[in-house]
C-alpha positions as CSV (number, residue, x, y, z in Angstrom):
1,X,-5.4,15.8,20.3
2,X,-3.9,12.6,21.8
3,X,-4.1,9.6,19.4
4,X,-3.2,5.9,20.1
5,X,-2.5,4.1,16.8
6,X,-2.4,0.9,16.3
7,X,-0.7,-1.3,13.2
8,X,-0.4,-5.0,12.4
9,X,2.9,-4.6,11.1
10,X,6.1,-3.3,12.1
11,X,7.8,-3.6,9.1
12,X,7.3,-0.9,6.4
13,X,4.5,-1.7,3.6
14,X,2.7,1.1,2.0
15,X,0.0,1.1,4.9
16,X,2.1,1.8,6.9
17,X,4.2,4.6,4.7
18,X,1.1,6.1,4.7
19,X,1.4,6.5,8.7
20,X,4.7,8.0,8.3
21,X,3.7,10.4,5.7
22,X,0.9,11.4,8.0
23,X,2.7,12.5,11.4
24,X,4.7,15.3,10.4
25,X,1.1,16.9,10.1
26,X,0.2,15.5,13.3
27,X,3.4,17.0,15.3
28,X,2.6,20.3,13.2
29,X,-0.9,20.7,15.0
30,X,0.8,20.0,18.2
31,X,-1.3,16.5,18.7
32,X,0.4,13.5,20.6
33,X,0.7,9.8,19.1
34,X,1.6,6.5,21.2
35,X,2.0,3.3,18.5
36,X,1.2,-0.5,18.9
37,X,3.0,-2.4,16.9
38,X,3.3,-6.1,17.0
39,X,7.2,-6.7,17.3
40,X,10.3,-4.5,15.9
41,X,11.3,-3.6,12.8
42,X,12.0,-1.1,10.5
43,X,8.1,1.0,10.7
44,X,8.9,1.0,14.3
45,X,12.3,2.5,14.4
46,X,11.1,5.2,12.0
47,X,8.3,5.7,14.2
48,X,11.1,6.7,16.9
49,X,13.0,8.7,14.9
50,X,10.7,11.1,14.3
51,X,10.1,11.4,17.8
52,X,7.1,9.0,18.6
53,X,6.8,6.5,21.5
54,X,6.6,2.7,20.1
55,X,5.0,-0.6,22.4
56,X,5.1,-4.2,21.5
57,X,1.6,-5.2,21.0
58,X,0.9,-9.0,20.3
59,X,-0.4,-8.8,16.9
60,X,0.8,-12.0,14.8
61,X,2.7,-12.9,13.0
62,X,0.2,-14.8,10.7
63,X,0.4,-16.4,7.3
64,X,-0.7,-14.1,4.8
65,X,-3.6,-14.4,2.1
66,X,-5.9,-18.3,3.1
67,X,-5.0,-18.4,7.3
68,X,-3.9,-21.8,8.7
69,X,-5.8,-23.7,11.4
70,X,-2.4,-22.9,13.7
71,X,-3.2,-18.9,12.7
72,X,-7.2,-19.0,13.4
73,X,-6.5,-20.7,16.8
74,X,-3.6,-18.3,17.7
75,X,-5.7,-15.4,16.3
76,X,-8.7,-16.5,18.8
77,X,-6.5,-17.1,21.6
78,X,-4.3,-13.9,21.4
79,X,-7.6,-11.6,21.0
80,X,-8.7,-11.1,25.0
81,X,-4.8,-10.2,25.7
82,X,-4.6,-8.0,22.7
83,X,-8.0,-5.9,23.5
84,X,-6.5,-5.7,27.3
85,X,-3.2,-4.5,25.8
86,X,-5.4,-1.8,23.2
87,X,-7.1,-1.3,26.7
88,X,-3.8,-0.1,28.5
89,X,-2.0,2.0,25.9
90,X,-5.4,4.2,25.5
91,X,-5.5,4.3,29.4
92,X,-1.6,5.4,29.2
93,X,-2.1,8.1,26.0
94,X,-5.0,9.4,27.0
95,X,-6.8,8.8,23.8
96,X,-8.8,11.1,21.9
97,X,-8.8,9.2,18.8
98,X,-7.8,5.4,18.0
99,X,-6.5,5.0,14.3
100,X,-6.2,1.9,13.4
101,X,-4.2,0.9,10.6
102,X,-5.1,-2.7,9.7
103,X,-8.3,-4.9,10.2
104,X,-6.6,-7.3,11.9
105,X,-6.6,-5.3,15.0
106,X,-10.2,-4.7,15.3
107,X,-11.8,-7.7,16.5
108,X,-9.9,-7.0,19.9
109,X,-10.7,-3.0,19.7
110,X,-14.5,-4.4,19.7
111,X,-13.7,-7.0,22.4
112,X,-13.2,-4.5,24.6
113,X,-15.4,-1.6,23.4
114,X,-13.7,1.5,23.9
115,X,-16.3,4.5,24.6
116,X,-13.1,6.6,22.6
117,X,-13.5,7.2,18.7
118,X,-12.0,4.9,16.3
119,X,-11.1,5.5,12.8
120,X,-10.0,2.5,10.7
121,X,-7.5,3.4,7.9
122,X,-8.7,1.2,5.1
123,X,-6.1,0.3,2.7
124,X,-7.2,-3.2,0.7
125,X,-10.1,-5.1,0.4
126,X,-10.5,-8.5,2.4
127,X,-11.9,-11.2,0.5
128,X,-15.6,-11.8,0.9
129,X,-16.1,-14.8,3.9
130,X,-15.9,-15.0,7.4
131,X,-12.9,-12.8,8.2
132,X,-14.6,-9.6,6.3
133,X,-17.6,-10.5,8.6
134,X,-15.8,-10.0,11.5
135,X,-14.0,-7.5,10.9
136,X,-17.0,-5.5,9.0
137,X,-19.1,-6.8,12.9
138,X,-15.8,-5.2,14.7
139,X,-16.2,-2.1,13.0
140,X,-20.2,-2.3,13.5
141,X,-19.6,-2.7,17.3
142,X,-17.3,0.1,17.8
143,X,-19.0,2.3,15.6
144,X,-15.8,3.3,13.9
145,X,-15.4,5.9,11.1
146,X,-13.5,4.4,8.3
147,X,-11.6,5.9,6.0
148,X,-10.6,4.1,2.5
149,X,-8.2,4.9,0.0
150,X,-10.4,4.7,-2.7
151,X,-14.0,3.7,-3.5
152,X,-13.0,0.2,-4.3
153,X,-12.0,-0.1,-0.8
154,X,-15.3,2.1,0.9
155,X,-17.6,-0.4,-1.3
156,X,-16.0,-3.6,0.6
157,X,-17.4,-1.9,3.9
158,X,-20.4,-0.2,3.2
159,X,-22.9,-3.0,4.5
160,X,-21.1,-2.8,7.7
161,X,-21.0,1.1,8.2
162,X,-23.2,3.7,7.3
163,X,-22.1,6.0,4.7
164,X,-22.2,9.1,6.5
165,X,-19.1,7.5,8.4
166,X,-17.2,6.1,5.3
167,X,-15.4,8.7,3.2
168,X,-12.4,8.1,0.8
169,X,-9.0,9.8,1.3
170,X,-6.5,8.9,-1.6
171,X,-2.9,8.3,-0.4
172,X,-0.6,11.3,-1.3
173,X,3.4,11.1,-2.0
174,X,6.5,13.8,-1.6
175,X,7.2,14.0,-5.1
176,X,10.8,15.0,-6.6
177,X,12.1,18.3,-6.8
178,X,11.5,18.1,-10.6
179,X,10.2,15.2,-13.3
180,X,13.0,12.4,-13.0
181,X,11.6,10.9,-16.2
182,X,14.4,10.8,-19.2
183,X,14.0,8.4,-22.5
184,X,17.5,6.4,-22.5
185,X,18.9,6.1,-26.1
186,X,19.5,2.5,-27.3
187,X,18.0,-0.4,-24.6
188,X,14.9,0.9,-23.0
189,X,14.7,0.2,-19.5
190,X,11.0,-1.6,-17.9
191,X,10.6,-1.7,-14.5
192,X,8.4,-3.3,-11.8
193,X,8.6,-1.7,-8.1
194,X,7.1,-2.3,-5.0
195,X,7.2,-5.6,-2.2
196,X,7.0,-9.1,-4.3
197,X,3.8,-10.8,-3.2
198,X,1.3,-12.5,-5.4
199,X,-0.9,-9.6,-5.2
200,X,2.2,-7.3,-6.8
201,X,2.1,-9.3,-9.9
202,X,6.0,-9.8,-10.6
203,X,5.2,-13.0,-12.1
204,X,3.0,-11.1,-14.5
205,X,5.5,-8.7,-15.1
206,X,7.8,-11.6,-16.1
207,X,5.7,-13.5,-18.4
208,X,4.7,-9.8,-20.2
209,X,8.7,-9.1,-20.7
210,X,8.7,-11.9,-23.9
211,X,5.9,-10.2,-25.7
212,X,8.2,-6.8,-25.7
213,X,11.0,-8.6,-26.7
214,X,9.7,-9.9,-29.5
215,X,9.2,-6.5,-30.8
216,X,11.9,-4.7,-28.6
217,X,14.5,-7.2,-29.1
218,X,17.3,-5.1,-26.3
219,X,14.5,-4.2,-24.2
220,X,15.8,-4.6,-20.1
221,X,13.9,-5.6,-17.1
222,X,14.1,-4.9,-13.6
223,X,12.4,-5.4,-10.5
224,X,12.6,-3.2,-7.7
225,X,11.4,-4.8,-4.7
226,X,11.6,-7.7,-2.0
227,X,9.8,-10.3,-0.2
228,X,8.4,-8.0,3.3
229,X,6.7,-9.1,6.6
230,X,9.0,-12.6,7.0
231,X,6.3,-14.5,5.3
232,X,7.5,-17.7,4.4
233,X,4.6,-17.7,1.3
234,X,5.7,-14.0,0.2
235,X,9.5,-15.7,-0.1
236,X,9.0,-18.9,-1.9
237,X,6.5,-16.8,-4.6
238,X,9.5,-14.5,-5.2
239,X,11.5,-17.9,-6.0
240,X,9.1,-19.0,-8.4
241,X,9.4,-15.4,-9.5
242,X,13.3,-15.5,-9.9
243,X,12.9,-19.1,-11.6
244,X,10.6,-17.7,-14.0
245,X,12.8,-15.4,-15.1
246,X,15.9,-17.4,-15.4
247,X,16.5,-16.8,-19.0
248,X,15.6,-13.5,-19.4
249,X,17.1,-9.9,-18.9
250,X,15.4,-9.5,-15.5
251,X,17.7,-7.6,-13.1
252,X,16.4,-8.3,-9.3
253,X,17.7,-4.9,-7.8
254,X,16.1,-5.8,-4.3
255,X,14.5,-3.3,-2.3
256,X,15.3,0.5,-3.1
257,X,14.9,3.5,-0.4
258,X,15.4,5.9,-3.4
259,X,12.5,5.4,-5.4
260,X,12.7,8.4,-7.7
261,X,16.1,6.9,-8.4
262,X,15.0,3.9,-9.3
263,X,12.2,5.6,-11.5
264,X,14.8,7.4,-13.2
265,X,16.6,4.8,-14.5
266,X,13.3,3.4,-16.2
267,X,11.7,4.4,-19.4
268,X,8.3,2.8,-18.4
269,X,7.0,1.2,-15.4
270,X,4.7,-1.5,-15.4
271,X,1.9,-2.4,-12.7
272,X,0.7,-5.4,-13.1
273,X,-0.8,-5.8,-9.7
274,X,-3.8,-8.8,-9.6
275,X,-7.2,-9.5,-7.0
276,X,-7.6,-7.5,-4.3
277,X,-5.5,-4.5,-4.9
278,X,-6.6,-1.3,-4.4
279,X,-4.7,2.2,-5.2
280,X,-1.0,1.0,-5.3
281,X,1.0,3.8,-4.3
282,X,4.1,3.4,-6.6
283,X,1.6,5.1,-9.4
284,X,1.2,7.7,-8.0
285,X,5.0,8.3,-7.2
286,X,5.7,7.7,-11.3
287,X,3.0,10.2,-11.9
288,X,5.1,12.7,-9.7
289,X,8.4,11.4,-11.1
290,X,6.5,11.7,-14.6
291,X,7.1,7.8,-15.7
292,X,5.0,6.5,-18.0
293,X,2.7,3.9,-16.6
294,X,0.7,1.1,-17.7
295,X,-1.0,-0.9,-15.7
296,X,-3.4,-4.2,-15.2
297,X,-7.3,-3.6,-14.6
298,X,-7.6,-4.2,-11.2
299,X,-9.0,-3.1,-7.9
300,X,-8.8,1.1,-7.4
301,X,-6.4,1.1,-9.8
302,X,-8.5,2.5,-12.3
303,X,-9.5,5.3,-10.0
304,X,-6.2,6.6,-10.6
305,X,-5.0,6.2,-13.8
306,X,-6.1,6.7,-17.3
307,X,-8.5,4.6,-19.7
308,X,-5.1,4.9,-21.8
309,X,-2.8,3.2,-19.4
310,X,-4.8,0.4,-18.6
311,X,-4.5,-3.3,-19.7
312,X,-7.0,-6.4,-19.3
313,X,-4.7,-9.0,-19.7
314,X,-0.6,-9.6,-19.5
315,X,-1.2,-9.8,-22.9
316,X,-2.4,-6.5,-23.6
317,X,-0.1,-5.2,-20.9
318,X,2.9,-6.2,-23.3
319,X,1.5,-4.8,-26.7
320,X,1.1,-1.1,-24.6
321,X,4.2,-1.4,-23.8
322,X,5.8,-2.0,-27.3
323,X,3.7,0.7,-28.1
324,X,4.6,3.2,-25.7
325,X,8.5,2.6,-26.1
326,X,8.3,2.8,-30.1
327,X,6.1,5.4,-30.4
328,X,6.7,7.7,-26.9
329,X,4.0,10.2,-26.4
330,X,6.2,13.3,-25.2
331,X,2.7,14.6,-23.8
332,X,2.7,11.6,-21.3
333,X,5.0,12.7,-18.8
334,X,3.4,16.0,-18.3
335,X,0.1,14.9,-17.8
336,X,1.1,12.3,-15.3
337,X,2.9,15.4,-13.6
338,X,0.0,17.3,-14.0
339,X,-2.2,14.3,-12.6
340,X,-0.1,14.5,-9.1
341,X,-0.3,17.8,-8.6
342,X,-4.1,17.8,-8.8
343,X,-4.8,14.8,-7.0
344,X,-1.8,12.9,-4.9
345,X,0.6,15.9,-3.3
346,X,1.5,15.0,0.6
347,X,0.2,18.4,1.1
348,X,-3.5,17.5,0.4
349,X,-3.2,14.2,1.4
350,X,-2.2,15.4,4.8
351,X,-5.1,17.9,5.3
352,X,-7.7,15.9,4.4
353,X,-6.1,13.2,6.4
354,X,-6.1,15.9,9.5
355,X,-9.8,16.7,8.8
356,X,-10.8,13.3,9.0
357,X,-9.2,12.7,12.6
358,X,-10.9,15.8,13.8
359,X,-8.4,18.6,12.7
């Protein structure tokens, strides 16, 4: 099969990890991919290495979360040459398939109307309003299959598309060779990882670390992660972040290409993501590592984690945690093993994945 696929970033998020953990599967089966990818960066050079062709689509950039009057008339402008561009990389590929890996993209996909399948990869939820009505009348127009990574995410599209092209593929991770996971003796270890954006919750994570310390009194902090995309709203909430925890024992150890590394130099990792968020994929790499996780009630995440693990409030999210790192269950990191091997391999990610685009 020939695919085009199409993102709205070229740096690396976790939508678009998901793309990378995909095409070893496609070059397996033989198929052929050509990406469109709105400037350079790091997605797009891994994209290369591995052997796939990359073009500069004009996709962005755009402020993220509430969109300025600048971005809505940019957006409108850009659409007729972006659909024309979509237009001539399916010409040049030879589509069979057009995956496209972020809503943004499908207004111009409907523009121009492609007679060539479309799957949308659906990996958060947009707010109710007029930009989910667009892109929900985008996906109506091309009559698109979309896949979601969890049922939080189908539900947000499901009075756009019919359900007998909506089905949910949950994200899948290379786990270690073996669980990473290892109590330290003396100052237990609580991390945070993943890019810092409202929606991440690192200011949550910073205002639970003085309800442990008031039990745990050596209890450590660090946050794994950075501001991504060049948004100028994703840096200055990581300053408010950083200000925030001024005066505590919050180690900012920036943005980590080793995560089972970073995992095992943690005693329990906290996910205190907020809103919109659907099936964060660093918990399903601690399940595979074997971390203990707790997490805040939100979105999918539910979907993937225990009723045990869960938290309604920062509040509670600190109390777990006191709990889980006086009292360990030596049970927990098992199950969560046990959890990834059912659920979250690459191996059936990938498959179903296949299945989905036609494989």
């Amino acid at each position: 099969m020939k695919l085009l696929i199409l993102d709205q970033f070229s740096d690396l998020g976790g939508a678009q990890r998901a793309v990378l953990d995909l095409l070893p599967a496609v070059r397996r089966a033989g198929w052929t991919a050509l990406f469109g990818l709105p400037g350079e960066g790091e997605f797009s050079s891994r994209v290369r290495e591995m052997g796939f062709e990359a073009e500069v689509i004009d996709c962005g950039p755009y402020a993220s979360g509430r969109k300025t009057l600048g971005d809505v008339v940019r957006f409108v402008a850009g659409t007729p040459l972006l659909a024309r561009q979509i237009r001539h990389l399916a010409d040049r590929a030879r589509a069979e398939l057009i995956y496209i890996n972020g809503p943004r993209l499908l207004p111009a996909a409907a523009l121009w109307r492609p007679k060539t399948p479309v799957l949308f990869h659906a990996h958060s939820v947009l707010p109710p309003g007029r930009v989910r009505q667009l892109a929900g009348a985008s996906l109506r127009r091309l009559d698109a299959h979309v896949v979601a990574v969890c049922e939080y995410v189908a539900d947000s599209w499901r009075e756009y598309v019919a359900a007998d092209r909506i089905s949910v593929v949950y994200n899948g991770v290379a786990g270690p060779d073996r669980a990473v996971w290892n109590p330290h003796p003396g100052a237990p270890v609580v991390g945070c990882v993943g890019r810092i954006a409202p929606e991440k919750g690192q200011l949550e994570f910073v205002a639970a670390a003085p309800r442990i310390l008031e039990s745990i009194p050596k209890a450590r902090f660090v946050i794994h992660g950075a501001a991504l995309f060049g948004e100028a709203a994703a840096l200055r909430y990581e300053a408010d972040v950083r200000k925030a925890a001024a005066n505590l024992p919050v180690q900012f150890a920036g943005w980590s290409s080793d995560v089972y590394g970073a995992f095992a130099e943690m005693d329990l990792l906290l996910v205190p993501s907020t809103g919109q968020e659907a099936t964060t994929r660093v918990i399903l790499e601690a399940q595979a590592a074997g971390v203990p996780v707790i997490a805040l009630r939100s979105g999918g995440i539910p979907e993937v984690v225990t009723e045990e693990e869960l938290a309604d409030s920062t509040e509670e999210m600190g109390r777990l945690a006191v709990q889980a790192l006086m009292r360990p269950d030596t049970g927990a990191s098992q199950r969560a093993r046990e959890s990834w091997t059912r659920r979250f391999t690459l191996e059936r990610y990938q498959a179903e994945m296949m299945r989905a685009m036609g494989g």
